[in-house]
C-alpha positions as CSV (number, residue, x, y, z in Angstrom):
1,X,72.4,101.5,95.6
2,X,73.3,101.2,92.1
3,X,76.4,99.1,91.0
4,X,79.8,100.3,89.9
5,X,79.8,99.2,86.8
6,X,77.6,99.6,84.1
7,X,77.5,97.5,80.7
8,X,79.0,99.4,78.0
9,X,78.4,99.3,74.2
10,X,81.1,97.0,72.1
11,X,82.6,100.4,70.6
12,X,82.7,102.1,73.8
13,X,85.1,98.5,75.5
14,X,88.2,99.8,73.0
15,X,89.8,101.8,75.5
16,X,88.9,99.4,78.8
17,X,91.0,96.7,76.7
18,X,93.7,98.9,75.4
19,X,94.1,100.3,79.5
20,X,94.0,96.3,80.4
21,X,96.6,95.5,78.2
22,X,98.8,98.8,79.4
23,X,98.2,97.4,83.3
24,X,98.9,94.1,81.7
25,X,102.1,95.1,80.1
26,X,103.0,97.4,83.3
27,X,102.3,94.1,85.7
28,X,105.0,92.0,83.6
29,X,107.6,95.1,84.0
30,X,107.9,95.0,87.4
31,X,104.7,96.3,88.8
32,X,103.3,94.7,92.2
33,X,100.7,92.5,92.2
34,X,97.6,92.5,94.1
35,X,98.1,90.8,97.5
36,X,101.9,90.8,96.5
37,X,103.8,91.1,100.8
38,X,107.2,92.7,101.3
39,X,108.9,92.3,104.9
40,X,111.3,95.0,105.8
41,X,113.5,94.6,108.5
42,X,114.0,96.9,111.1
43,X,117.0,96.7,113.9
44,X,116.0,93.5,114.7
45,X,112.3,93.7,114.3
46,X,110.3,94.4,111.3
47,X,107.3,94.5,108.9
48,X,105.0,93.4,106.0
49,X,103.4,95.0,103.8
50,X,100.5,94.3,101.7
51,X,99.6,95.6,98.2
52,X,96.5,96.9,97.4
53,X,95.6,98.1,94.0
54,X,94.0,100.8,93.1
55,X,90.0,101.0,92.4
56,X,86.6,102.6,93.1
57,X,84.0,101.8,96.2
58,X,81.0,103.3,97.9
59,X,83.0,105.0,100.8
60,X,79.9,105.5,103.8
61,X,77.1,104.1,105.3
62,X,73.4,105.0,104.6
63,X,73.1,103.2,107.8
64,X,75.9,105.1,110.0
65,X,76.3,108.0,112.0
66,X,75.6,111.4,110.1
67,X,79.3,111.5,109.5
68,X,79.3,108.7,107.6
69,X,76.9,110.0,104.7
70,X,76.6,110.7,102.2
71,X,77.6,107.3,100.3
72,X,79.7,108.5,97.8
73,X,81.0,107.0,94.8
74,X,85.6,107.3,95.7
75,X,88.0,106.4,93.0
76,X,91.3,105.7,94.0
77,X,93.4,105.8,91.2
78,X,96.9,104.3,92.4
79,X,97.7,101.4,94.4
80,X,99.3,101.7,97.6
81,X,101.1,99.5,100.3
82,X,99.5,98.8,103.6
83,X,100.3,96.8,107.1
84,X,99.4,93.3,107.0
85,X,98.8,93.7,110.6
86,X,99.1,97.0,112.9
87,X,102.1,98.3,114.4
88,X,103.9,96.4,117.0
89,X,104.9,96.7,120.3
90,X,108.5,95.4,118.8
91,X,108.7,97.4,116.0
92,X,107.8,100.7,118.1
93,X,110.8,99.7,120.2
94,X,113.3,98.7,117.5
95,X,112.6,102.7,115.9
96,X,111.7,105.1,119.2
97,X,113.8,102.9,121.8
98,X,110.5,102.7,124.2
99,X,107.3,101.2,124.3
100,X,104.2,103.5,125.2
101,X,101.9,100.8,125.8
102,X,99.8,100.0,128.4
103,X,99.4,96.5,127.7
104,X,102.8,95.5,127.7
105,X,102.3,91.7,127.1
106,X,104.7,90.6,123.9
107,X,106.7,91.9,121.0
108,X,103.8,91.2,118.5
109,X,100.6,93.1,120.6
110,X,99.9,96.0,118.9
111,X,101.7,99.2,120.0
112,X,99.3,101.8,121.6
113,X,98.6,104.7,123.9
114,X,100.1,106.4,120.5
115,X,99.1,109.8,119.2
116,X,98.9,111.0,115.5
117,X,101.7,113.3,116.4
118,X,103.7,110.5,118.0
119,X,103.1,108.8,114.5
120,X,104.6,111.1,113.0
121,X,107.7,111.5,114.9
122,X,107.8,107.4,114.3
123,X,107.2,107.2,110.6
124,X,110.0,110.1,110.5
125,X,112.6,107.7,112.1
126,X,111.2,104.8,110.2
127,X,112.2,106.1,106.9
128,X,115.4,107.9,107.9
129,X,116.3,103.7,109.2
130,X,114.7,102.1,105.8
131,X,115.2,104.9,103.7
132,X,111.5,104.4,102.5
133,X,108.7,106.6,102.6
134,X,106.3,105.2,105.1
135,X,102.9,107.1,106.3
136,X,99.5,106.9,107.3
137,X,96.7,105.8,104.9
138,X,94.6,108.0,103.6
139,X,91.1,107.8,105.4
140,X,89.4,106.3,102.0
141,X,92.7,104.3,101.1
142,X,91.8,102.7,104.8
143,X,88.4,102.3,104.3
144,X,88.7,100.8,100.6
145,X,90.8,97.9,102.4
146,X,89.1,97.6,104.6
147,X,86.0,96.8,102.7
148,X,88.4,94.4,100.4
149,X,85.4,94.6,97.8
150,X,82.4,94.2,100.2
151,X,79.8,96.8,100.6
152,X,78.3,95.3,103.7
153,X,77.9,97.4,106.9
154,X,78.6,94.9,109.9
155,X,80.5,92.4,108.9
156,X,78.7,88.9,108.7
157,X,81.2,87.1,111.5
158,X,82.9,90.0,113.5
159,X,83.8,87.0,116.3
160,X,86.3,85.7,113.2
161,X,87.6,89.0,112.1
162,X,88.0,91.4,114.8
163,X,88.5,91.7,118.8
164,X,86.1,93.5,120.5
165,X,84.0,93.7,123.6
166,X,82.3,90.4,123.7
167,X,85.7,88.8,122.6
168,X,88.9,90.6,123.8
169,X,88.4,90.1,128.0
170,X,89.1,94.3,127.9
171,X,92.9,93.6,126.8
172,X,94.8,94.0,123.0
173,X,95.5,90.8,121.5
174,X,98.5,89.5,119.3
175,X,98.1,91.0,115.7
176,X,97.3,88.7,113.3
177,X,95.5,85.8,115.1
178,X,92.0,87.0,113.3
179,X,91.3,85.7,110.0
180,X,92.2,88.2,107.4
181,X,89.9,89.9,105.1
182,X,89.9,89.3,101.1
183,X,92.5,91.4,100.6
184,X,95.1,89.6,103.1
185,X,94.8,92.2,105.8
186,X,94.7,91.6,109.8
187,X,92.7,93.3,112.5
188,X,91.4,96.3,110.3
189,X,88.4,95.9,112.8
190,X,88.6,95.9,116.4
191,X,92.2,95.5,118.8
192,X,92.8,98.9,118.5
193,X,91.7,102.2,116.6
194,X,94.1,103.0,113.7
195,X,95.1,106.6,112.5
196,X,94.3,107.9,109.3
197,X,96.6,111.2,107.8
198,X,93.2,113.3,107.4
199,X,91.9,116.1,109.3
200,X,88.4,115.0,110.8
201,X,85.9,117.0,109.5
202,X,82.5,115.5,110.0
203,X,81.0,117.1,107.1
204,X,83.9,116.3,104.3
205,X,81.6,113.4,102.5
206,X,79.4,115.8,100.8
207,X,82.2,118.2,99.4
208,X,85.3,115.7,99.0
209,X,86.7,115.0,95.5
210,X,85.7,111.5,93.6
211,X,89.2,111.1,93.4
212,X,91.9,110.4,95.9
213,X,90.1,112.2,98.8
214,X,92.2,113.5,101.8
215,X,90.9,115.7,103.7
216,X,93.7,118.6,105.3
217,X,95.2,117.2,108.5
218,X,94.6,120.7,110.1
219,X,91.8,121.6,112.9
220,X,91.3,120.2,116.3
221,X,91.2,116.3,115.4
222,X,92.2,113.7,113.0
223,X,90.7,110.9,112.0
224,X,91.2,107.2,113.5
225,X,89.1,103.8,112.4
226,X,87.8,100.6,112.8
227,X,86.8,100.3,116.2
228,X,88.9,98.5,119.0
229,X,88.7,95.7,121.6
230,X,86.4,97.9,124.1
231,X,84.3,99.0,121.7
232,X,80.9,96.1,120.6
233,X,79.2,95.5,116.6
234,X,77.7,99.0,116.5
235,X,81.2,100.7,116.3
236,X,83.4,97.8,114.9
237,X,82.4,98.1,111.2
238,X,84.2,99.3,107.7
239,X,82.6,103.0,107.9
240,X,82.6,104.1,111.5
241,X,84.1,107.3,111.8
242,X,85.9,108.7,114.4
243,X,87.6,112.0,115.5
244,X,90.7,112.6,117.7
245,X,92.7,115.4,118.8
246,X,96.8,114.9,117.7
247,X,98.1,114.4,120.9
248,X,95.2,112.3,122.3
249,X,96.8,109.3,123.7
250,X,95.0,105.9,125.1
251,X,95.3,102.3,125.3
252,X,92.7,101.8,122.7
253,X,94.5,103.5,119.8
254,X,97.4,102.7,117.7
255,X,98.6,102.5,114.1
256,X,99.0,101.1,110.7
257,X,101.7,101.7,108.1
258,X,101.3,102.6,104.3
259,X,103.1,103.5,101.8
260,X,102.8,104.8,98.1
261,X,105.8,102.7,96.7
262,X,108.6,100.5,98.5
């Protein structure tokens, strides 16, 4: 695979340093900085958020399903707020007044038995309570995090990362307690699936844009990621793709917030 970046001639740096100085200047004037948190609170619960700057990756797997290829080369060319950790059972509560899940076990499990038209419905009361403007990620916004600058396929020490079938005793487990990835994030792999805003279409990797790819949340199903605790290795990895319909509801799915500014 070749690599991202390729050495340029001394002429051809100019405008690399005169675009680091402009990030440079735009970082001192208030912009976030990589890995920079927020917490919002939320009627007694709450969030935090994780920022993620923008960049470029090899979105896909050579080694996946056929959905998965073909590797492509995906900029993304603004950063963009994520979850620290997937919704919780709390935080569904403090915005809907309920809690769908089935595993019912604490304030901090991750909420579930959600659909991607639930989500919506949530995120709409979310920002009418935080006057933000919260939504899903972006399937290669999700992805991109996930990764956190690795290319690998299966990560090297999934027991350390992620719950799943050898490790989770068939339940959700409190978000967090997984050692984050490089970019700060919990549980992108494994406790439960998390929905992306795209439309699954199995064959969008070999007609989607370099840039800022979404593919239209229309069509039977939309896309959720990264595996969950029922699930083993061979599904709990950065480019597994999966397909659900909008209303599909089960213990093994749930959610994670993002957001283009806060």
């Amino acid at each position: 695979m070749p690599a991202l970046k390729k050495r340029l001639p001394l002429a051809a740096t100019w405008p690399l340093v005169a675009w680091g100085l402009c990030c440079f200047c735009a970082c001192r004037a208030g912009s976030p900085a990589a890995g920079e948190s927020r917490r919002i609170r939320v009627q007694g619960s709450g969030l935090e958020m994780v920022y993620v700057q923008s960049g470029e990756f090899f979105m896909g797997s050579e080694r996946g399903w056929t959905d998965e290829k073909p590797v492509r080369r995906v900029v993304l060319s603004h950063g963009f707020w994520l979850g620290r950790t997937e919704v919780t059972q709390g935080l569904w509560k403090a915005v809907m007044g309920g809690n769908p899940a089935h595993f019912r076990k604490g304030d901090d499990y991750p909420v579930e038995q959600v659909g991607w038209n639930d989500c919506q419905e949530f995120i709409r009361n979310l920002n009418r309570l935080t006057e933000k403007a919260f939504r899903l990620p972006s399937e290669a916004e999700w992805e991109y995090a996930c990764r956190a600058g690795s290319q690998d396929d299966f990560p090297a020490d999934l027991d350390a990362c992620a719950w799943y079938d050898l490790n989770s005793a068939q339940s959700t487990h409190t978000v967090g307690r997984k050692r984050p990835n490089a970019f700060g994030l919990h549980d992108m792999l494994g406790n439960v699936w998390e929905w992306c805003a795209d439309g699954y279409d199995p064959h969008f990797y070999s007609r989607s844009p370099l840039e800022d790819p979404v593919a239209p949340a229309a069509g039977l199903h939309r896309v959720d990621r990264g595996g969950a605790w029922g699930y083993g290795a061979d599904i709990v990895r950065p480019s597994r793709r999966d397909g659900s319909g909008p209303d599909y509801r089960i213990n093994l799915l749930g959610l994670r917030l993002a957001a283009s500014r806060l």
